[in-house]
C-alpha positions as CSV (number, residue, x, y, z in Angstrom):
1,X,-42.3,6.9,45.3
2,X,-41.1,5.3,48.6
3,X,-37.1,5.7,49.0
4,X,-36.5,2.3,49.7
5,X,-38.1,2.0,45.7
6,X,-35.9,4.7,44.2
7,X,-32.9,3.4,46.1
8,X,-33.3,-0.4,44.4
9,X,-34.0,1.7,41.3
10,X,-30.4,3.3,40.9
11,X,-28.6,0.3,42.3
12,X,-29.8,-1.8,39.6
13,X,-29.4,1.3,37.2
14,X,-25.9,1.4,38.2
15,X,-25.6,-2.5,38.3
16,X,-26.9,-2.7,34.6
17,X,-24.6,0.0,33.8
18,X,-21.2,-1.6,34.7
19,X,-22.7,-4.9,33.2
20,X,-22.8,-2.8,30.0
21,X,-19.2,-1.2,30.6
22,X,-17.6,-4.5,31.3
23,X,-19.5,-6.2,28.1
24,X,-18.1,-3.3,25.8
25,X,-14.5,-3.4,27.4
26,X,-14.4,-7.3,26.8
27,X,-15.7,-6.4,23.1
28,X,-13.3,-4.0,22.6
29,X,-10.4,-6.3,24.2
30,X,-11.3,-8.9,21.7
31,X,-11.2,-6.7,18.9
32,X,-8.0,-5.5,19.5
33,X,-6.5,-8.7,18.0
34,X,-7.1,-7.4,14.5
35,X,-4.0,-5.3,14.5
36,X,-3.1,-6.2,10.9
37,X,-4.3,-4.6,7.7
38,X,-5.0,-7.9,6.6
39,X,-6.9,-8.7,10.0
40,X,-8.7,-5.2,9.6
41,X,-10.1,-5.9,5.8
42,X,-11.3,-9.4,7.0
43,X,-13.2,-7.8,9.8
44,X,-14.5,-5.0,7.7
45,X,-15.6,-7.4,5.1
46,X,-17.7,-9.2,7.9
47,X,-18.7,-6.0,9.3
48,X,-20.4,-4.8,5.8
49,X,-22.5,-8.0,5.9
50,X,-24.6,-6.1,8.1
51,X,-26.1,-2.9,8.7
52,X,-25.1,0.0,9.9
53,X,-26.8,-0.4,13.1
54,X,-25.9,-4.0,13.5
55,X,-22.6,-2.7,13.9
56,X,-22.7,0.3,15.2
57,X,-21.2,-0.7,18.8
58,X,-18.0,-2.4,16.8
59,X,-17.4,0.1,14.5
60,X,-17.1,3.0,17.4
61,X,-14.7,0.3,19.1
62,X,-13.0,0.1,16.0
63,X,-12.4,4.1,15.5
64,X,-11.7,5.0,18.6
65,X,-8.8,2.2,18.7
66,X,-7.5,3.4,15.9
67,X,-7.6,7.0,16.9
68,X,-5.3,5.9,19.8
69,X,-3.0,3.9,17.7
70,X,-2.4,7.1,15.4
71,X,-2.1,9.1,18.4
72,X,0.5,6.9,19.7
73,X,2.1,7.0,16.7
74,X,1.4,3.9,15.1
75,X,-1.1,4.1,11.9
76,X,-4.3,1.8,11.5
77,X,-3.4,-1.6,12.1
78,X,-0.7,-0.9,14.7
79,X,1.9,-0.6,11.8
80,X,3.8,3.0,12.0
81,X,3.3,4.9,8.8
């Protein structure tokens, strides 16, 4: 394969991949408004609508936000405990 093709290969590699980066940081930015429990239930009530897979993306979103809040000290929902 020529250089000039593997060259335009990983630019648009790494083009698609902060495309991807940037669509899950705005996902995850929007998801942050459910700081409630109340917020949280209504989302996870939407969220079990669908399948596992469907909502695979969000749901990892979802933990790893709340992983942070308990680690900051706050419990799910951004409420301390």
């Amino acid at each position: 394969m020529p250089i000039k093709t593997k060259l335009r290969d990983v630019r648009v590699n790494l083009a698609n991949r902060r495309t991807e980066r940037n669509a899950r940081r705005r996902l995850g930015a929007e998801l942050a408004a459910f700081r409630t429990p109340a917020e949280r239930a209504e989302l996870d009530l939407i969220l079990g609508r669908h399948t596992l897979q469907e909502t695979r993306e969000i749901r990892e979103i979802l933990n790893q936000q709340d992983h942070e809040r308990q680690r900051a000290g706050s419990g799910i929902g951004g409420f301390r405990a």
